[in-house]
mmCIF entry with sequence, helices, sheets and N, C-alpha, C, O atoms, coordinates in Angstrom:
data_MODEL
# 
_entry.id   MODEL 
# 
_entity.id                         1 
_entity.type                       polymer 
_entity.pdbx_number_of_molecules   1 
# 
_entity_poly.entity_id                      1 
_entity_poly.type                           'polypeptide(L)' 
_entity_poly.nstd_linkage                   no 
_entity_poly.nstd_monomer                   no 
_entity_poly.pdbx_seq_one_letter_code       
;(UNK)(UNK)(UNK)(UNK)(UNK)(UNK)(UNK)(UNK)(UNK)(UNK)(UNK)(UNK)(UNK)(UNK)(UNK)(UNK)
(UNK)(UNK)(UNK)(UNK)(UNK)(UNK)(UNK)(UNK)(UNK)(UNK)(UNK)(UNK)(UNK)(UNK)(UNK)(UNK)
(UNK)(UNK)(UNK)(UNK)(UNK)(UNK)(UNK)(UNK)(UNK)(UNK)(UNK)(UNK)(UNK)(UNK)(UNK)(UNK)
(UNK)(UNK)(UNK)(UNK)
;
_entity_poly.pdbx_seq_one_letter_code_can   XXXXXXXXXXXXXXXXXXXXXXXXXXXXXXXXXXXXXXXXXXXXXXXXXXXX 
_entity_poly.pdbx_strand_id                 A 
# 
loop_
_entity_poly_seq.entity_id 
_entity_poly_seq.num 
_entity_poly_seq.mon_id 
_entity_poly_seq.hetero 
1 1  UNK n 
1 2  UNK n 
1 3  UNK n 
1 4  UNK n 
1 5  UNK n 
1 6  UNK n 
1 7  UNK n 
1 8  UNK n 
1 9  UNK n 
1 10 UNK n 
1 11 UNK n 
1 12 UNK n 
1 13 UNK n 
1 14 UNK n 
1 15 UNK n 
1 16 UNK n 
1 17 UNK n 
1 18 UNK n 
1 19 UNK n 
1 20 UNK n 
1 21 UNK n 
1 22 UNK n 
1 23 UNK n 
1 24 UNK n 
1 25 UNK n 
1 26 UNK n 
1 27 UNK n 
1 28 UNK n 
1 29 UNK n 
1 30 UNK n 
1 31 UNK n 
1 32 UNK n 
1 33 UNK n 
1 34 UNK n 
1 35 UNK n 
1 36 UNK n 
1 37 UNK n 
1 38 UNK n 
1 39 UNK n 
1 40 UNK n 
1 41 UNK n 
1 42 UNK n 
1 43 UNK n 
1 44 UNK n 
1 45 UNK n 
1 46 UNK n 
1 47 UNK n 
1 48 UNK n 
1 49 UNK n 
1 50 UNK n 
1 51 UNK n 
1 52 UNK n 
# 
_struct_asym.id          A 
_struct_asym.entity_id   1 
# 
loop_
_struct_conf.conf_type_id 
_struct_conf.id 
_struct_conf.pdbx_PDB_helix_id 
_struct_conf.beg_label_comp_id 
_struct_conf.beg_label_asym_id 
_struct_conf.beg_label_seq_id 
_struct_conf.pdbx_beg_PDB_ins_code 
_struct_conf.end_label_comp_id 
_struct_conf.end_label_asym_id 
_struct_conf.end_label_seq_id 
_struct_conf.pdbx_end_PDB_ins_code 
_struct_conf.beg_auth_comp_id 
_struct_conf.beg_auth_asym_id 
_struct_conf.beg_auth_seq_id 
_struct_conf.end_auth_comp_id 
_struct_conf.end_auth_asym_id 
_struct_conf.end_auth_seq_id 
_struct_conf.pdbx_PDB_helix_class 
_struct_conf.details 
_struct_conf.pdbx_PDB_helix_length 
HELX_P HELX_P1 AA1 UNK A 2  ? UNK A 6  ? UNK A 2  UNK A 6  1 ? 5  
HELX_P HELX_P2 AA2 UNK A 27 ? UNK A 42 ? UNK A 27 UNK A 42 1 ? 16 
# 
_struct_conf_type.id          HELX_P 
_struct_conf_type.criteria    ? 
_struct_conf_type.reference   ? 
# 
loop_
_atom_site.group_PDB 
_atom_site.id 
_atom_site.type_symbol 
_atom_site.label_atom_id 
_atom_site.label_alt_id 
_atom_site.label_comp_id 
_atom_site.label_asym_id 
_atom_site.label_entity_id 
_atom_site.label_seq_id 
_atom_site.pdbx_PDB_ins_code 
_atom_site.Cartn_x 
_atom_site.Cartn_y 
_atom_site.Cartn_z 
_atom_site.occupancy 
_atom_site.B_iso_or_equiv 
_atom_site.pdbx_formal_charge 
_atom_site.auth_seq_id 
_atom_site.auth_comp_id 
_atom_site.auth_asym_id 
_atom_site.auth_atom_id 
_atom_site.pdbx_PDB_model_num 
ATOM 1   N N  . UNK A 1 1  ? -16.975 -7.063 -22.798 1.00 0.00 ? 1  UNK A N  1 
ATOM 2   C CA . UNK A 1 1  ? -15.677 -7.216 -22.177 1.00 0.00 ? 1  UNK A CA 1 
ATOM 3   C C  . UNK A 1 1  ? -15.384 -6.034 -21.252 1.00 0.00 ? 1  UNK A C  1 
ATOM 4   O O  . UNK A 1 1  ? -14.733 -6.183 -20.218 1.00 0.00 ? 1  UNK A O  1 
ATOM 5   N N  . UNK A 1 2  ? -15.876 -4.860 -21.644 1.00 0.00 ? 2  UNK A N  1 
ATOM 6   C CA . UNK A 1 2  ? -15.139 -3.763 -21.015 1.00 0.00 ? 2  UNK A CA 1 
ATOM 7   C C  . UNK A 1 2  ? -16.073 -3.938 -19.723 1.00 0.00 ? 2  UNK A C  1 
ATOM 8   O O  . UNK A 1 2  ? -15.553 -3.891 -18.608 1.00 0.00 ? 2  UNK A O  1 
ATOM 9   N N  . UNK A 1 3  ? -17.290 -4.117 -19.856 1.00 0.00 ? 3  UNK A N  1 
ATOM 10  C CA . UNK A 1 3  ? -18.145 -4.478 -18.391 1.00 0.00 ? 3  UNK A CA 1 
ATOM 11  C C  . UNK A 1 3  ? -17.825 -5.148 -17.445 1.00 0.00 ? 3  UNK A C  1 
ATOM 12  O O  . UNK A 1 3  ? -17.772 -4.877 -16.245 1.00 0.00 ? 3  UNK A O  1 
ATOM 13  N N  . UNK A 1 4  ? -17.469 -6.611 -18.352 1.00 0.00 ? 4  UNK A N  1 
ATOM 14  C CA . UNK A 1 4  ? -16.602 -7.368 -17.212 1.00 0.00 ? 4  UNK A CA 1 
ATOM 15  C C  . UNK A 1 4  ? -15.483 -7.060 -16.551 1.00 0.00 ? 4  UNK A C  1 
ATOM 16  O O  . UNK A 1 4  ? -15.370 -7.450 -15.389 1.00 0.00 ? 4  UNK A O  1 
ATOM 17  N N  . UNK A 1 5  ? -14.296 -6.194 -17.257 1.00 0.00 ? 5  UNK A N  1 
ATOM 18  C CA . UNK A 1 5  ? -13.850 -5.370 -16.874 1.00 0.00 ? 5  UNK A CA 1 
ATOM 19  C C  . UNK A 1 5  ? -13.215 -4.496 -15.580 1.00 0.00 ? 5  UNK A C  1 
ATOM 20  O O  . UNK A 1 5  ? -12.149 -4.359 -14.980 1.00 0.00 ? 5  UNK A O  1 
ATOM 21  N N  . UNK A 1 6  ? -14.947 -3.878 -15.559 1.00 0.00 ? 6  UNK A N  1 
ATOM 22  C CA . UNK A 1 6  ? -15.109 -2.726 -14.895 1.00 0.00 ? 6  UNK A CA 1 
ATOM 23  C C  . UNK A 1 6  ? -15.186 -3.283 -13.408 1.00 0.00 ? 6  UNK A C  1 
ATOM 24  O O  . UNK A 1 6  ? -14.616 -2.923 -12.379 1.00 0.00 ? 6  UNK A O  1 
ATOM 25  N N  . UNK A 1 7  ? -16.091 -4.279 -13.672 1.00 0.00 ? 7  UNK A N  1 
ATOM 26  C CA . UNK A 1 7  ? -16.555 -4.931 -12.125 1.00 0.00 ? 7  UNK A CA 1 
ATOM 27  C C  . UNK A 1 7  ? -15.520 -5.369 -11.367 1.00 0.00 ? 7  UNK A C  1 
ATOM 28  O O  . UNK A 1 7  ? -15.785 -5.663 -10.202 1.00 0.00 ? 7  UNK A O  1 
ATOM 29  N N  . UNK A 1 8  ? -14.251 -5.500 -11.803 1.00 0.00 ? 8  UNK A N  1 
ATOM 30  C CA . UNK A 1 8  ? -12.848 -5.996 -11.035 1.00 0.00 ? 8  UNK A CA 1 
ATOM 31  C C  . UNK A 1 8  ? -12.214 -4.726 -10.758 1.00 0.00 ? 8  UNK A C  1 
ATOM 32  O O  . UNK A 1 8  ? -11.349 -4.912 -9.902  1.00 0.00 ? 8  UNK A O  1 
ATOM 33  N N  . UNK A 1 9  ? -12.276 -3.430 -11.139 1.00 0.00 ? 9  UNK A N  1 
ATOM 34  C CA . UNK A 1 9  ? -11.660 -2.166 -10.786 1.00 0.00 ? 9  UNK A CA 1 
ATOM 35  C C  . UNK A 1 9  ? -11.538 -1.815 -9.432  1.00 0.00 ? 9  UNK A C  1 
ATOM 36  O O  . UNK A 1 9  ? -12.521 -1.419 -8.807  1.00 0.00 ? 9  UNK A O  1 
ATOM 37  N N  . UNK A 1 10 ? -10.132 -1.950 -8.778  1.00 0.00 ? 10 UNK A N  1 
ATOM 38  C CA . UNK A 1 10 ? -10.334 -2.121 -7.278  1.00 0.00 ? 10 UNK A CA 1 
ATOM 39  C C  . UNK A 1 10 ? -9.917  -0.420 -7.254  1.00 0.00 ? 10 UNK A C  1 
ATOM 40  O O  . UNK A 1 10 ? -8.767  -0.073 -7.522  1.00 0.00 ? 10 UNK A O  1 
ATOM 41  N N  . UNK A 1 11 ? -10.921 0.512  -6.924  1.00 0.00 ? 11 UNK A N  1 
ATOM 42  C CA . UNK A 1 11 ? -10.865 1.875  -6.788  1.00 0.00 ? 11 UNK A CA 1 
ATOM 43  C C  . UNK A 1 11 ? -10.483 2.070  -4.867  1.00 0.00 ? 11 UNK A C  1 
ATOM 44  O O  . UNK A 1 11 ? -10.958 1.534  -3.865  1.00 0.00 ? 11 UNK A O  1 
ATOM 45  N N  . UNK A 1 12 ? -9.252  3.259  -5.129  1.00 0.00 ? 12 UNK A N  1 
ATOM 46  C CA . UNK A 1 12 ? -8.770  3.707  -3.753  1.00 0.00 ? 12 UNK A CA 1 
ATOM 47  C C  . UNK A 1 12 ? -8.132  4.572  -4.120  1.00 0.00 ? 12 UNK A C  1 
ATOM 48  O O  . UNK A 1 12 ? -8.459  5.345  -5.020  1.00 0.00 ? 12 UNK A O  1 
ATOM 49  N N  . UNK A 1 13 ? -6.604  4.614  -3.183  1.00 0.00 ? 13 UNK A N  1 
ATOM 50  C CA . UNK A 1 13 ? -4.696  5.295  -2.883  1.00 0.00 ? 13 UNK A CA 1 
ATOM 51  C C  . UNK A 1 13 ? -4.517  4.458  -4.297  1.00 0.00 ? 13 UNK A C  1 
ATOM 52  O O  . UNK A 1 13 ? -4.714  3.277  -4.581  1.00 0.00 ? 13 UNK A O  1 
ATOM 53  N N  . UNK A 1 14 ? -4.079  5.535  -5.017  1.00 0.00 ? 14 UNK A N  1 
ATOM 54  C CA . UNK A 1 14 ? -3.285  5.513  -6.424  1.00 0.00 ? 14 UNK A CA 1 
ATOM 55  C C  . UNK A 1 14 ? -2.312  4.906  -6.453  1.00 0.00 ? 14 UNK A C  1 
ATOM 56  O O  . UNK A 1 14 ? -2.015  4.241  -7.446  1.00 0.00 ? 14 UNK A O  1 
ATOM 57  N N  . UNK A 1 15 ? -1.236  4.994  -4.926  1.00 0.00 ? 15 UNK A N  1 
ATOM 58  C CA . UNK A 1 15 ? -0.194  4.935  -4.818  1.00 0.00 ? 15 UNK A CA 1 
ATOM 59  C C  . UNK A 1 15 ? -0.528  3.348  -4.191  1.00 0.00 ? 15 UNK A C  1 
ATOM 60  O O  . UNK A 1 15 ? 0.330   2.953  -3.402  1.00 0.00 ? 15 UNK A O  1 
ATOM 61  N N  . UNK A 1 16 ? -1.203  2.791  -4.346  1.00 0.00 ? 16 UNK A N  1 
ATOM 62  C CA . UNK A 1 16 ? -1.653  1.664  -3.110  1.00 0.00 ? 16 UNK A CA 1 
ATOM 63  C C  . UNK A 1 16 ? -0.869  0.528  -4.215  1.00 0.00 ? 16 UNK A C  1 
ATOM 64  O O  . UNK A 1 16 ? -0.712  0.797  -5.406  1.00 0.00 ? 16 UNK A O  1 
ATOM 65  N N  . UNK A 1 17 ? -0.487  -0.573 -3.679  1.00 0.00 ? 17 UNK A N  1 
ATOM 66  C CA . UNK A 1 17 ? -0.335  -1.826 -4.581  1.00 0.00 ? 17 UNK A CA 1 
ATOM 67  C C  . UNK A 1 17 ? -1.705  -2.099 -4.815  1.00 0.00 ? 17 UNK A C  1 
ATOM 68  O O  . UNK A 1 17 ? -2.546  -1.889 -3.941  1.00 0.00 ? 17 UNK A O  1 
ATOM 69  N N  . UNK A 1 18 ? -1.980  -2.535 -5.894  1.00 0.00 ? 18 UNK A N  1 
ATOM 70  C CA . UNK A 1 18 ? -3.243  -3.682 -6.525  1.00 0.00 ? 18 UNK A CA 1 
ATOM 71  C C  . UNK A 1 18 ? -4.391  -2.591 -7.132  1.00 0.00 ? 18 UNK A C  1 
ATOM 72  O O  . UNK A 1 18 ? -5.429  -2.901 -7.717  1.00 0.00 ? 18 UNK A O  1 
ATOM 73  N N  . UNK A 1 19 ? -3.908  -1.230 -6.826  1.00 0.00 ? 19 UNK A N  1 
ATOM 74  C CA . UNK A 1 19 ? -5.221  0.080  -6.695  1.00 0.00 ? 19 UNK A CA 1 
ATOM 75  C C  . UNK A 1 19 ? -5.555  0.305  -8.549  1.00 0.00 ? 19 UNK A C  1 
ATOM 76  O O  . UNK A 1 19 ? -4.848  -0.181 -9.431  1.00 0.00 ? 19 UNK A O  1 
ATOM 77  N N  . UNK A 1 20 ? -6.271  0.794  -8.681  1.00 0.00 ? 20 UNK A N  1 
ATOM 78  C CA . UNK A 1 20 ? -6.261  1.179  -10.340 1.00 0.00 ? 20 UNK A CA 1 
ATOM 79  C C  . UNK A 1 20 ? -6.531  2.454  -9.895  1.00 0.00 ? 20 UNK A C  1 
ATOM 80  O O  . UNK A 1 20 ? -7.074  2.750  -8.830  1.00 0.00 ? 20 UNK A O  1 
ATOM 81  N N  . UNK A 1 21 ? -6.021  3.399  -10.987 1.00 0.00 ? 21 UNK A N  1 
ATOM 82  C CA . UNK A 1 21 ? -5.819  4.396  -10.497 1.00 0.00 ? 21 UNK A CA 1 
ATOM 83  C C  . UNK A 1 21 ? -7.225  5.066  -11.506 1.00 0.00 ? 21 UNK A C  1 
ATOM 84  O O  . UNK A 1 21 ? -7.530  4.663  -12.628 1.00 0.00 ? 21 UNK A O  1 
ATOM 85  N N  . UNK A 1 22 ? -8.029  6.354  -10.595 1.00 0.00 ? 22 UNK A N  1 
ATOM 86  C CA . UNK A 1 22 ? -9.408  6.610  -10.837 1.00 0.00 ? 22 UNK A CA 1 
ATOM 87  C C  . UNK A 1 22 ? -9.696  7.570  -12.326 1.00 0.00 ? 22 UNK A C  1 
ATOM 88  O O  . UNK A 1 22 ? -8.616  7.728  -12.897 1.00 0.00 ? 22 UNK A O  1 
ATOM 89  N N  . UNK A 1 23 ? -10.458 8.010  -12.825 1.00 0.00 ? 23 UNK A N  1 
ATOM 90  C CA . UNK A 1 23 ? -10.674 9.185  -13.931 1.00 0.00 ? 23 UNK A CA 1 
ATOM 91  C C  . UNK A 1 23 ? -10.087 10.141 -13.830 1.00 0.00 ? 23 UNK A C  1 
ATOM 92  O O  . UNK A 1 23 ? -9.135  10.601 -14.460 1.00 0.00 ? 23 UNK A O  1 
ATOM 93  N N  . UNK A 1 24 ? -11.088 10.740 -12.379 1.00 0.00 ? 24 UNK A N  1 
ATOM 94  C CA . UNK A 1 24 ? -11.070 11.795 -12.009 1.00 0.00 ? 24 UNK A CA 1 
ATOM 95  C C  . UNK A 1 24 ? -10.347 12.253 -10.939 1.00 0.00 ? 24 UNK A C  1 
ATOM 96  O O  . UNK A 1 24 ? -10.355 11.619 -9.883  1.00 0.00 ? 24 UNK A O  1 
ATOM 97  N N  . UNK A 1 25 ? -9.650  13.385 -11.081 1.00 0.00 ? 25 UNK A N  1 
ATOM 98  C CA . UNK A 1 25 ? -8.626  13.904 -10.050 1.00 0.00 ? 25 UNK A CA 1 
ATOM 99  C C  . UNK A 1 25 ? -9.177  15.801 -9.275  1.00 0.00 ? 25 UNK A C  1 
ATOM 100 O O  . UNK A 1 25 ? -8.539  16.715 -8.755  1.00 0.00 ? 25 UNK A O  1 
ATOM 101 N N  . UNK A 1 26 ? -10.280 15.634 -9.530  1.00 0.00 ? 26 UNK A N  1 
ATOM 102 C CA . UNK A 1 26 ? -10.728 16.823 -8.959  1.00 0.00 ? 26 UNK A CA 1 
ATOM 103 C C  . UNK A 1 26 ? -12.519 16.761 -8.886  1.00 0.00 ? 26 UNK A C  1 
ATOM 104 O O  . UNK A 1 26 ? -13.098 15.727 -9.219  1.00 0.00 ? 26 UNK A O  1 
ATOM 105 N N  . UNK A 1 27 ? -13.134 17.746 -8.507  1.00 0.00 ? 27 UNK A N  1 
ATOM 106 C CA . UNK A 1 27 ? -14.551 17.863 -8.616  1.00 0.00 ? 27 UNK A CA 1 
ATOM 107 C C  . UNK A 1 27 ? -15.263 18.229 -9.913  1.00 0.00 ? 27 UNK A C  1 
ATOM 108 O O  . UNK A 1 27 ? -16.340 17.900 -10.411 1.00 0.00 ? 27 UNK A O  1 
ATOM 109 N N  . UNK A 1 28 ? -14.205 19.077 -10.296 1.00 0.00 ? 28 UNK A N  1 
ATOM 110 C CA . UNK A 1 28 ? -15.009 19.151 -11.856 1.00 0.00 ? 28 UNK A CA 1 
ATOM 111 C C  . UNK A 1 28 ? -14.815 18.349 -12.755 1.00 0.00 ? 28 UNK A C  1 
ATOM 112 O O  . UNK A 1 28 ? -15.649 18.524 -13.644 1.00 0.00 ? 28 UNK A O  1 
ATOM 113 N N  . UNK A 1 29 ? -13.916 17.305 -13.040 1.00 0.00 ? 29 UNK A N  1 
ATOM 114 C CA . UNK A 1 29 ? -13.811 15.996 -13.578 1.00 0.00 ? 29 UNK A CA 1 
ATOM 115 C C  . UNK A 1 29 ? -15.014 15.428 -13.774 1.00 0.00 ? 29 UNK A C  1 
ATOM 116 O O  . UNK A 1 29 ? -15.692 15.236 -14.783 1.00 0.00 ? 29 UNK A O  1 
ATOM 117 N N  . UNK A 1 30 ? -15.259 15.037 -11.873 1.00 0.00 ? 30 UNK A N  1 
ATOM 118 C CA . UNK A 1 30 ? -16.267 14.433 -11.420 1.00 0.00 ? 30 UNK A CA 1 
ATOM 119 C C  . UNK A 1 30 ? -17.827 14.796 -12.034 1.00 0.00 ? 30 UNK A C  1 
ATOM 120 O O  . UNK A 1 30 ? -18.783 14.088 -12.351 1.00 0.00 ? 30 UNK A O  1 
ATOM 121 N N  . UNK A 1 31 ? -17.589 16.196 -12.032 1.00 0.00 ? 31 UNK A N  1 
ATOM 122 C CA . UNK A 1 31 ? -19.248 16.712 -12.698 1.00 0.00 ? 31 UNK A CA 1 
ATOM 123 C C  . UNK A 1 31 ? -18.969 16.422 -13.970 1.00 0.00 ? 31 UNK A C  1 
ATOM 124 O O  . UNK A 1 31 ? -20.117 16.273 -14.387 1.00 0.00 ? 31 UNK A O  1 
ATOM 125 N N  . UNK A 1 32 ? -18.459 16.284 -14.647 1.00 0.00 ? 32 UNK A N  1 
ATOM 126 C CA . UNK A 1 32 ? -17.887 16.625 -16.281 1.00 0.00 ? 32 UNK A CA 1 
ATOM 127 C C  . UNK A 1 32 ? -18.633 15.271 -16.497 1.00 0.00 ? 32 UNK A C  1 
ATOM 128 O O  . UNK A 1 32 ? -19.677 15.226 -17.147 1.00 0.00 ? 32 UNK A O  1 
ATOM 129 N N  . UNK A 1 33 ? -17.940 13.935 -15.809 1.00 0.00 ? 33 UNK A N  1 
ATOM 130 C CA . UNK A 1 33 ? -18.364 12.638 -16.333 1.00 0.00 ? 33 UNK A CA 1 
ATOM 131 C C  . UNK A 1 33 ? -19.100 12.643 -15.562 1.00 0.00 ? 33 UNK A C  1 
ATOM 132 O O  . UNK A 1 33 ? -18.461 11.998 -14.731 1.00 0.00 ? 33 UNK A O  1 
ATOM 133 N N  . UNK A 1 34 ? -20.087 12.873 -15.051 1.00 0.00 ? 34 UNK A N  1 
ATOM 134 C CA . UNK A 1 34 ? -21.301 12.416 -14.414 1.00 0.00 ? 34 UNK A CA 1 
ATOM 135 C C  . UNK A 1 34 ? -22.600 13.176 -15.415 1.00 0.00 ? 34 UNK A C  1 
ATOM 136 O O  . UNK A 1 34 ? -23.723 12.709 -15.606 1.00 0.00 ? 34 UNK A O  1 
ATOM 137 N N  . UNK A 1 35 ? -22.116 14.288 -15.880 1.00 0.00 ? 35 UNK A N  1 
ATOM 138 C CA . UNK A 1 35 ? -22.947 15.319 -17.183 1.00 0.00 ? 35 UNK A CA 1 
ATOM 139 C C  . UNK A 1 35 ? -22.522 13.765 -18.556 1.00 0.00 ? 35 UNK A C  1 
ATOM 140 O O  . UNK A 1 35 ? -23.445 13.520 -19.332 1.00 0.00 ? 35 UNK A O  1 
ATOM 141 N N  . UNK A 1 36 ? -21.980 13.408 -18.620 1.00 0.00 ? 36 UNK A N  1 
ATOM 142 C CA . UNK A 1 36 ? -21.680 12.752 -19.623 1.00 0.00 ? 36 UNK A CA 1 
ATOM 143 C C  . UNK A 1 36 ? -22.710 11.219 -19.564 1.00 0.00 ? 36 UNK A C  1 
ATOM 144 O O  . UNK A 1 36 ? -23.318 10.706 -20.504 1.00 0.00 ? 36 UNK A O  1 
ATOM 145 N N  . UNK A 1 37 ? -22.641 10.798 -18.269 1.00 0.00 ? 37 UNK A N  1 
ATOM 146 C CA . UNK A 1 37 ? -23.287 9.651  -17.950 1.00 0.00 ? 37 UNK A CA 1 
ATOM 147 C C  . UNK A 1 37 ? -24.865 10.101 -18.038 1.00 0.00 ? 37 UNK A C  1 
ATOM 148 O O  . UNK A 1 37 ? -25.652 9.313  -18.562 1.00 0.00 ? 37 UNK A O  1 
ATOM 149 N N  . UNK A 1 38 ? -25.305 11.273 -17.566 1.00 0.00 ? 38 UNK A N  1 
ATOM 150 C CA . UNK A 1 38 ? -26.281 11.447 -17.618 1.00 0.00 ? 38 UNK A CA 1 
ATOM 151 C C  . UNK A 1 38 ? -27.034 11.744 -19.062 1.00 0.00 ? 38 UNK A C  1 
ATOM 152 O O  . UNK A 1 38 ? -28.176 11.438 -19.402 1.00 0.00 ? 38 UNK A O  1 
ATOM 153 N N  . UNK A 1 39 ? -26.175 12.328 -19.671 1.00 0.00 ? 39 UNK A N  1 
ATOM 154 C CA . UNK A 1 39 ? -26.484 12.632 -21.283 1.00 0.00 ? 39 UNK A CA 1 
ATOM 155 C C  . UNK A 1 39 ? -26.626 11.657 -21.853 1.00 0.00 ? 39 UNK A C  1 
ATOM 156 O O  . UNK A 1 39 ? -27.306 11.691 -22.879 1.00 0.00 ? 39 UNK A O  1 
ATOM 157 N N  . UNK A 1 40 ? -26.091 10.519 -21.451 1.00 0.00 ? 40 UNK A N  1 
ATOM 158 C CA . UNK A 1 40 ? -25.819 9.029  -22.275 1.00 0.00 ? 40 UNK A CA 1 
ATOM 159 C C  . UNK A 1 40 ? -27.541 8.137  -22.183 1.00 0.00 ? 40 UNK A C  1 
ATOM 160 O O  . UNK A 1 40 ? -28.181 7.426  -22.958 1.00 0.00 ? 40 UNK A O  1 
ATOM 161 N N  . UNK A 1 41 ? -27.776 8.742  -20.621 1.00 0.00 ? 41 UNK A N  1 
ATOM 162 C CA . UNK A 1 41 ? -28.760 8.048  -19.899 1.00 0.00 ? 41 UNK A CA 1 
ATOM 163 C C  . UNK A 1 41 ? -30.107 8.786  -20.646 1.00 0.00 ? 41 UNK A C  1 
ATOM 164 O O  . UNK A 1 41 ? -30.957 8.000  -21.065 1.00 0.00 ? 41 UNK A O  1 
ATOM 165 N N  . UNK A 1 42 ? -30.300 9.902  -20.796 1.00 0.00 ? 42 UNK A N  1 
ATOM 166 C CA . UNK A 1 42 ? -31.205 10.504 -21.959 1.00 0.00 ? 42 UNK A CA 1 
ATOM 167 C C  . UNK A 1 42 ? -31.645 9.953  -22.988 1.00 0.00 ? 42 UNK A C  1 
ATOM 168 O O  . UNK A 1 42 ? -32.810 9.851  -23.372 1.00 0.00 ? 42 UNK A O  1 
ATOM 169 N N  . UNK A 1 43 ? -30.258 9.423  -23.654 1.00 0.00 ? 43 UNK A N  1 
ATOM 170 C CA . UNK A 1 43 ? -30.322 9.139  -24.727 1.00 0.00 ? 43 UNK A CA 1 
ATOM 171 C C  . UNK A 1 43 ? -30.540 7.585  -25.374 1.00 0.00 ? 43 UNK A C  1 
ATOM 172 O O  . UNK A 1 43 ? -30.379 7.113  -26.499 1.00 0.00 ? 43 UNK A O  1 
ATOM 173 N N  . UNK A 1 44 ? -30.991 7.040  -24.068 1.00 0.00 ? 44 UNK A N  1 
ATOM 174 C CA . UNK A 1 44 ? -31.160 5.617  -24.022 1.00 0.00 ? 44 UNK A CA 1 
ATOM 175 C C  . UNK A 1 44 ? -30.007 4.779  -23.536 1.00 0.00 ? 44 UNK A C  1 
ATOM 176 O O  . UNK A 1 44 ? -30.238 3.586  -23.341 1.00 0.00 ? 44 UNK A O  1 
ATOM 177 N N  . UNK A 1 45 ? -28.906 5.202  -23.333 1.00 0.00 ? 45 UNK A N  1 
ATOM 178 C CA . UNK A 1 45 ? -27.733 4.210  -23.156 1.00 0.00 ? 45 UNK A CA 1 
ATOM 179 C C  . UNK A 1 45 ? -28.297 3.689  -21.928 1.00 0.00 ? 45 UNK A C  1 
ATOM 180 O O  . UNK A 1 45 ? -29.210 4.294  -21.366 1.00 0.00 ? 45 UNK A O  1 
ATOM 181 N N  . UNK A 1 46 ? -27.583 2.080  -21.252 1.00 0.00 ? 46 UNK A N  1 
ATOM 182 C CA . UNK A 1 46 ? -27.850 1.759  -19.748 1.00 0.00 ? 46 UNK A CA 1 
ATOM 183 C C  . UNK A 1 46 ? -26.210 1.543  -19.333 1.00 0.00 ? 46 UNK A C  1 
ATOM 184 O O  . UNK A 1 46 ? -25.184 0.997  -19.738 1.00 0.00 ? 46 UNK A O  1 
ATOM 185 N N  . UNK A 1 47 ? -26.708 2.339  -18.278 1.00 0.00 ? 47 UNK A N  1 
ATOM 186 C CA . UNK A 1 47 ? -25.461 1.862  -16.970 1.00 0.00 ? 47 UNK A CA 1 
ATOM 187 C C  . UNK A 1 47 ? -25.278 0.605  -16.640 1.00 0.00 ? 47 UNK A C  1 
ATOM 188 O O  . UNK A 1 47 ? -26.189 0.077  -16.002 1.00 0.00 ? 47 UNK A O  1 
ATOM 189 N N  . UNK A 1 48 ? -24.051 -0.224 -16.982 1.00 0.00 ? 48 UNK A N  1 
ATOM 190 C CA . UNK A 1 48 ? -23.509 -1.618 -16.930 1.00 0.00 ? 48 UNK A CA 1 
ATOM 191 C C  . UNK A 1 48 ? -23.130 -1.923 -15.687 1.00 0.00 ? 48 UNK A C  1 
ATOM 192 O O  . UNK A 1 48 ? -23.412 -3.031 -15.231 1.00 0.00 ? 48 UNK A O  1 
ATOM 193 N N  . UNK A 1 49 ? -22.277 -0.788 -14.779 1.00 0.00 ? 49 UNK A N  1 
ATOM 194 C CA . UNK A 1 49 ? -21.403 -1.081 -13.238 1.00 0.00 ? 49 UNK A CA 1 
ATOM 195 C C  . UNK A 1 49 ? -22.028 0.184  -12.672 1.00 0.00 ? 49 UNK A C  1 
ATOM 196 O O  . UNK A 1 49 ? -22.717 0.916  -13.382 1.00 0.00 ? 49 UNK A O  1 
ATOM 197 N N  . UNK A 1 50 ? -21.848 0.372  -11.719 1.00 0.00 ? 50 UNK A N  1 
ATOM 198 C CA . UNK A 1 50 ? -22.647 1.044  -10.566 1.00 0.00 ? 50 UNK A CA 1 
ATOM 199 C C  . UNK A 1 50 ? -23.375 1.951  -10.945 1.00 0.00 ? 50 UNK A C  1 
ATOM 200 O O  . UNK A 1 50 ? -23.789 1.988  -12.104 1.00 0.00 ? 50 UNK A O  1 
ATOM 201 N N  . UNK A 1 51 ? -23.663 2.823  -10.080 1.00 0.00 ? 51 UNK A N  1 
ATOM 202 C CA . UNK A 1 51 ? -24.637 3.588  -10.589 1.00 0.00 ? 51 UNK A CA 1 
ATOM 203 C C  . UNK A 1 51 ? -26.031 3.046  -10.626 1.00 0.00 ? 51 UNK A C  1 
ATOM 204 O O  . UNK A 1 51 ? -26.287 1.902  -10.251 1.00 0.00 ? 51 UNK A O  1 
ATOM 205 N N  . UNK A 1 52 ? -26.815 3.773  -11.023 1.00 0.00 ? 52 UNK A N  1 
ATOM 206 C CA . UNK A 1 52 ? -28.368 3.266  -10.975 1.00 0.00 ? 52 UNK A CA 1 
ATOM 207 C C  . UNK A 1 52 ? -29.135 2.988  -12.323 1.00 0.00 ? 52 UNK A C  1 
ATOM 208 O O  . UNK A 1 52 ? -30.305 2.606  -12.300 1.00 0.00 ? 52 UNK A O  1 
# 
């Protein structure tokens, strides 16, 4: 469910009508969950929505 989900997440302006608003609000956010995705990816998990 949460996959299906994900694939409808219309990412942009926070402030936008229809927008979902994102995780991350800075660059180190950004590294934080991308260290997280990658740790996951180590560990056998698979990436469901973007990403590789």
């Amino acid at each position: 469910m949460f996959t299906e989900r994900m694939k409808n997440v219309n990412v942009g302006d926070p402030f936008a009508p229809g927008v979902d608003p994102g995780l991350q609000a800075s660059q180190l956010q950004y590294e934080c969950i991308m260290g997280y995705i990658e740790s996951g990816k180590k560990d056998g998990a698979m990436v469901h929505v973007g990403g590789r």
